[in-house]
N, C-alpha and C positions, 0 to 999 in steps of 0.2 A: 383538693377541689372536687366538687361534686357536680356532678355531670348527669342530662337530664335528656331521655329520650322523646323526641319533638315529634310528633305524626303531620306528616303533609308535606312531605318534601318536594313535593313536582309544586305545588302553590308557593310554597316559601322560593325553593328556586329558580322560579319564572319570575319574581318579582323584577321587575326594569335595573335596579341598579345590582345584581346578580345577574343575571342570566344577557346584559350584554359585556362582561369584563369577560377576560380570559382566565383559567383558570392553572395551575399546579398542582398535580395529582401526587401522592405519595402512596402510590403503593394500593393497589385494589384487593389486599388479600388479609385485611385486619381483623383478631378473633374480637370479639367484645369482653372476653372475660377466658378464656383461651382460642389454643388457634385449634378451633373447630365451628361448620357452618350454621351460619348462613355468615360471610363473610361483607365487611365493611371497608369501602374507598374512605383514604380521609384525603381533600384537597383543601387548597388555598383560594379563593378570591381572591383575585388580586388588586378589583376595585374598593372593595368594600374591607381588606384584610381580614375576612374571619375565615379562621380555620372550620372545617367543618368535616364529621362522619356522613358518610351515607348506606344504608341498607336498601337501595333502590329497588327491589323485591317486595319490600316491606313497605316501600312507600313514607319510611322513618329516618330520622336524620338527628345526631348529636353539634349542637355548637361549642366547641372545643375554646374558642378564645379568638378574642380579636389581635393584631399585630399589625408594627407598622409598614413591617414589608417581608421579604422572603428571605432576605437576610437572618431577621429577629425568627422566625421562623425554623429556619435551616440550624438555628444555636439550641435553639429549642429539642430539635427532631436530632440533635447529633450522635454521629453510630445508626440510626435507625435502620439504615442499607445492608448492614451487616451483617444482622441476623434474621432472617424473616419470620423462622420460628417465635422470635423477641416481639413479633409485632401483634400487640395487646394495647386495645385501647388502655384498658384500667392500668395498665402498669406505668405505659406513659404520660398520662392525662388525668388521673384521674378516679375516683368512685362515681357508679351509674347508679341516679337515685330512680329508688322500684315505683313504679306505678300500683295503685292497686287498681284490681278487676274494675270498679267502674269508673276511674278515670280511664284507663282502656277503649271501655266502649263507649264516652262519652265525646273522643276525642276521633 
């Protein structure tokens, strides 16, 4: 799966049917490609099922997959508790497709 870095995360997650569900955090300490900073939370909505990264520093955000609940989720993530050093977005999820420079600053 390839996996696509979103800019706007405080707009996308203030949206109404986001920002009144509750949510499921796993883990606030994920490398993007290892585990070194700047460090990404990946949670669950729970209303809407999409899993999602955030870089809230960055103001950036990955949507990892939608799901029908935290069940299908939890099958997905399994072992993930275990190793912290293991927690790599790419290794679980995923290839991060590269932006180039002026989609960057376009965005």
């Amino acid at each position: 799966m390839i996996l696509k870095i979103e800019y706007d995360y405080r707009k996308w997650i203030h949206q109404e049917n986001r920002f009144k569900s509750n949510e499921i955090d796993y883990a606030c300490c994920w490398g993007l490609r290892e585990m070194t900073a700047p460090f990404w939370r990946v949670s669950l909505i729970e209303k809407t099922g999409e899993l999602y990264a955030t870089c809230p520093r960055d103001n950036t955000y990955i949507l990892i997959g939608k799901f029908k609940n935290k069940e299908e989720v939890d099958k997905k993530l399994k072992g993930w508790f275990d190793d912290f050093e293991k927690l790599i977005i790419t290794k679980w999820f995923g290839e991060i497709e590269e932006l180039k420079h002026d989609e960057i600053l376009a965005s």
